[in-house]
N, C-alpha and C positions, 0 to 999 in steps of 0.2 A: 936793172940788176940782171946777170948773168945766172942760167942755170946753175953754175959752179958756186956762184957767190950767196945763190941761196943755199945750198949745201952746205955752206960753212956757219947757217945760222945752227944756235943751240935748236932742240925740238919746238921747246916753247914760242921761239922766237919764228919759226916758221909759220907753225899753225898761226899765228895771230899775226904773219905779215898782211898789210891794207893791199891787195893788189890793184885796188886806184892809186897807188904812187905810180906805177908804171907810166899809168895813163897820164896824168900828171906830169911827169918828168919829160912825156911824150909833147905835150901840148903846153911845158914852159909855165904852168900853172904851182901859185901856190900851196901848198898844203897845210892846213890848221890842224895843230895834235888837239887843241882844243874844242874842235866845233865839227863834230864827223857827220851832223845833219847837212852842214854848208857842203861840206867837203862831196857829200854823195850827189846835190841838189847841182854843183859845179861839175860834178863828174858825170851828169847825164846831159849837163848841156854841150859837152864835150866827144863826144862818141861819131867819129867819122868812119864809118865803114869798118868790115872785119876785124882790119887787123887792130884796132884801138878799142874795143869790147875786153873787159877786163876778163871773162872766159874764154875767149879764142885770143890771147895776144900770144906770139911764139915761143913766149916762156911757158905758157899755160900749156900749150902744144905738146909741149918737151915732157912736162909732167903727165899729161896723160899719155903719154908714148911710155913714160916711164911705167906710170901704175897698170895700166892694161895689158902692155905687151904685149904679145901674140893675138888677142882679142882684139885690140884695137886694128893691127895689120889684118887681121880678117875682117875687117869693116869696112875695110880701104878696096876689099873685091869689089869687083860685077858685082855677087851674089846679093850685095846690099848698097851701095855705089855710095857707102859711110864717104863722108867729103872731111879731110883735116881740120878746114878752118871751121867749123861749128862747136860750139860748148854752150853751156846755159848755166844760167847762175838759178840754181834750186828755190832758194827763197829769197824773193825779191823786194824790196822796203818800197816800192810807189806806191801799189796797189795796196797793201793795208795802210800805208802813212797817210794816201787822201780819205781812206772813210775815216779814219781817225782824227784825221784835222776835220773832214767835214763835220763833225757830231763836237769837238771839241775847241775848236782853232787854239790847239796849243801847240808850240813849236820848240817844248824848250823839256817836254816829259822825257825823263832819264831814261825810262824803260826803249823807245824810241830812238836815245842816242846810241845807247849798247847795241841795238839792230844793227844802226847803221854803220857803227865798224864792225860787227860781224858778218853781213854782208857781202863784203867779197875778199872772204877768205878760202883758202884752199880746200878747205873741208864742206864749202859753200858749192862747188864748181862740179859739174859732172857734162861730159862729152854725149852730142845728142846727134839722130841719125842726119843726114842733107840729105840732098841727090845736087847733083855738076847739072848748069844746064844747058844743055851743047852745044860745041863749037864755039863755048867761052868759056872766062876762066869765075863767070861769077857760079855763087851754088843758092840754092834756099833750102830752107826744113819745113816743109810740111810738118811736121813733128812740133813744131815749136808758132811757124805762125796761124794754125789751127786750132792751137792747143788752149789759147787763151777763153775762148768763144765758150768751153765745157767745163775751165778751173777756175775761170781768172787768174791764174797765175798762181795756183796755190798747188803744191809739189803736191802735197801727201793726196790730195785728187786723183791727181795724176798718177802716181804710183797706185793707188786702188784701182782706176783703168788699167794699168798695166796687170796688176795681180788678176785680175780678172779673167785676161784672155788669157795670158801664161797656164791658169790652173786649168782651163776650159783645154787649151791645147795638154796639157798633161793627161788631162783623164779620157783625150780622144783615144791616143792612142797610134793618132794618122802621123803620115811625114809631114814636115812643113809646107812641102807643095802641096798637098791631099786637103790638108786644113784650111790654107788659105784659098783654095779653088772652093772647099765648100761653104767657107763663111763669104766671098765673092759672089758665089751660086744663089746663094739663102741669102744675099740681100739683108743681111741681120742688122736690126737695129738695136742688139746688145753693145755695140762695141761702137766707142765715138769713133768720128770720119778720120781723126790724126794718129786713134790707134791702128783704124784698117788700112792707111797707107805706109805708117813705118812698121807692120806687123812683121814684114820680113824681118827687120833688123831684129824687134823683140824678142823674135818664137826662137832667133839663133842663141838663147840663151837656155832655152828649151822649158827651166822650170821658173818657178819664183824663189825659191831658195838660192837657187844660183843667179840669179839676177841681183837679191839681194847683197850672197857674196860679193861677187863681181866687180862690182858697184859702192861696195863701203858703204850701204845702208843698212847695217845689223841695229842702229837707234832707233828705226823707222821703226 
């Protein structure tokens, strides 16, 4: 599907497009309307590199070019060396579906199918920091393969790490350089190791209120 041709869906029909059909369509693979456990369970067997990740594919790209705008191209500086192809999918169905099959082995709980079409939807999707790593065109996020080791993959964690340096940097007082040179300095062990390496990108949004904005997490 084209940017354009999402556009021409109704509201409804956007918010609850499957952005595994992409992937799908990509990799020639069926899609069952009826069975969106399979459907997620085939679409992680599926995942070759960047550009087939249902948050970084270039339609997803497009949309967050759309929704950030200006934000986003100041991401794209030096000052933060934000890499295009990176996005994350917020809440993830693996990691709670194995403790759930492991304590249950049921495979067929409704509450569980509803997850997994929602999922990967657009309202699921949020762009997360990289860094390029030189003299090629691959990137990786600290931000994201760190991150696991202190949430498990569980957003709203993650977002309390964030809230936390955000209000800590508010009530300093300092610039972002001043901040980050003192919590580098002081060695703190407030702050997990994937917040003190993408701090640069986070403190550029200065507060958590506006992070929040920003970001479309007023539910949060």
């Amino acid at each position: 599907m084209t940017f354009n041709e999402l556009m021409e869906l109704s509201e409804e029909e956007f918010i609850n497009y499957d952005f595994k059909r992409e992937v799908f369509d990509l990799r020639n693979l069926i899609y069952d309307e009826k069975n969106p456990i399979a459907n997620i369970i085939l679409y992680k067997g599926n995942i070759y590199g960047s550009q087939s990740d249902c948050d970084r594919l270039p339609l997803t790209l497009e949309i967050y070019k759309r929704l950030w705008g200006n934000q986003f191209e100041f991401w794209n500086t030096k000052q933060t060396d934000f890499v295009e192809a990176n996005g994350e999918t917020m809440n993830s169905f693996v990691t709670p579906y194995k403790a759930f099959y492991k304590e249950t082995y049921d495979l067929s709980n409704p509450i569980f199918k509803d997850y997994a079409k929602l999922t990967h939807k657009v309202g699921n999707f949020i762009p997360v920091y990289a860094i390029a790593i030189k003299n090629n065109k691959n990137w990786f996020s600290p931000f994201n393969s760190k991150r696991y080791k202190s949430t498990y993959d569980y957003w709203d964690l993650t977002l309390n790490h964030i809230k936390v340096i955000l209000n800590d940097f508010m009530n300093s007082n300092d610039s972002i350089e001043i901040f980050l040179e003192n919590t580098m300095n002081n060695n703190t062990f407030k702050y997990k190791k994937y917040i003190i390496e993408s701090a640069k990108r986070i403190l550029s949004f200065k507060t958590w209120p506006n992070f929040v904005e920003k970001n479309f997490l007023q539910s949060f």
